[in-house]
C-alpha positions in Angstrom: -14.5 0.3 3.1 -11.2 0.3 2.0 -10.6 2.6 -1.2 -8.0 2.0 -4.1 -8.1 4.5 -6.4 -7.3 4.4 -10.1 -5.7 7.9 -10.2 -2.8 7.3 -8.0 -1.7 9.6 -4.9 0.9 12.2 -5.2 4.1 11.2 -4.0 7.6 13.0 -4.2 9.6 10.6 -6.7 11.9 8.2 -4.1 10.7 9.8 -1.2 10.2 7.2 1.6 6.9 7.5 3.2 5.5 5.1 6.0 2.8 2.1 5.4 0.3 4.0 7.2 1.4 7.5 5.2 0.9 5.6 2.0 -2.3 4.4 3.1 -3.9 7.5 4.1 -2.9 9.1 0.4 -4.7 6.5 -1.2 -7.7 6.4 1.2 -7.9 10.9 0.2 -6.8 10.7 -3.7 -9.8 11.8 -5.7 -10.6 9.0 -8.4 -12.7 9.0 -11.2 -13.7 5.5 -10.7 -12.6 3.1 -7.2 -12.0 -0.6 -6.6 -13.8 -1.2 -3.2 -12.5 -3.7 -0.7 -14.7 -4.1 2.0 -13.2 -4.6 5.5 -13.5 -8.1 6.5 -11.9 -9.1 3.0 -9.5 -6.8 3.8 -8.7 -8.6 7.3 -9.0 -12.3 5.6 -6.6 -11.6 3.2 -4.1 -9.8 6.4 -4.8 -13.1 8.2 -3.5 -15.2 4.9 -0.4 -12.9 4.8 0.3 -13.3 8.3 -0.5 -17.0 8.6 2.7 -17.1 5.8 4.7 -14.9 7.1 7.9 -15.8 8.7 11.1 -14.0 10.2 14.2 -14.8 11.0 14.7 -14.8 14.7 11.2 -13.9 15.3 8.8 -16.6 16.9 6.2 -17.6 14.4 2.4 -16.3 14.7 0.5 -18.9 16.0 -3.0 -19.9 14.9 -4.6 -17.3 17.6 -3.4 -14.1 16.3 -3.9 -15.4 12.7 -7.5 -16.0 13.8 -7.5 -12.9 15.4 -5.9 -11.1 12.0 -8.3 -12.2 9.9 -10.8 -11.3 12.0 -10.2 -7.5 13.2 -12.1 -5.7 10.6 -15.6 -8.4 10.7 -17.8 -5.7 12.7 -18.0 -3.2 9.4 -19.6 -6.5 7.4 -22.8 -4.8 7.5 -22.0 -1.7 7.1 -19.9 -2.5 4.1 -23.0 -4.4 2.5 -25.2 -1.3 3.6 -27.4 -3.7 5.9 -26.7 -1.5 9.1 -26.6 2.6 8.0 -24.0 4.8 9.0 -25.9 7.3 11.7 -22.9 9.4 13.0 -21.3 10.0 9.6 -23.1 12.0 6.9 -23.6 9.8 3.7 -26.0 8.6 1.3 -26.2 5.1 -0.3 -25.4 4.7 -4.1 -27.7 1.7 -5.6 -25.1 -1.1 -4.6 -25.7 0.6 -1.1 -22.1 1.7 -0.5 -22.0 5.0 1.7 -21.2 8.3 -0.3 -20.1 11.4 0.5 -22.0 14.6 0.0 -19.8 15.1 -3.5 -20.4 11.1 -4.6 -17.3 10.0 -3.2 -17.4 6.4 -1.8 -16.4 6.6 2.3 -13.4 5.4 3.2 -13.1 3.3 6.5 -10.8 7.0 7.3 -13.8 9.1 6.7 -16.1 7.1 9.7 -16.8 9.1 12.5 -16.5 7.7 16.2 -19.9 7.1 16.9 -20.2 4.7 13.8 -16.5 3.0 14.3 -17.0 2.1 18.0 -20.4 0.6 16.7 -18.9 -1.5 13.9 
């Protein structure tokens, strides 16, 4: 699951910090409330950014690594519906069956640990 908090994460004003830095803030913030995206969505919508993206110079991406784009994230589909359980990473399963941490926390695909992500 991807997380997007509603409390946002600390940042020094006008500091640069990398995608991936950004990322990992959000995926940690403590929130009082969450907007989940769950994986695949996440990877259909990369694959719809990708398949309009274009750079000068660069060669454009070809139907292949769209398909593959949109498609990098569709083994967590059932453990984003709660269908298959995490059994590597601690959680329990709110009523909607998303995976919570011990303090209620929704998981974040950062919290999964490697015996559950090489499964998905």
């Amino acid at each position: 699951m991807v997380l997007q908090p509603d409390a946002q994460p600390a940042h020094a004003a006008n500091a640069f910090v990398s995608a991936w830095e950004a990322v990992a803030r959000a995926e940690k913030t403590t929130s009082a409330k969450y907007h989940l995206v769950r994986q695949p969505d996440h990877a259909r919508v990369s694959g719809d950014i990708a398949k309009q993206l274009a750079i000068a110079g660069a060669p454009p991406v070809d139907d292949d690594i769209v398909r593959g784009i949109s498609l990098h994230d569709e083994g967590w589909k059932d453990f984003d519906n709660g269908s298959e359980r995490l059994s590597a990473t601690p959680a329990t399963y709110s009523g909607e069956n998303i995976a919570l941490s011990a303090e209620g926390r929704p998981l974040s695909f950062l919290d999964i640990k490697a015996g559950d992500f090489l499964r998905a």
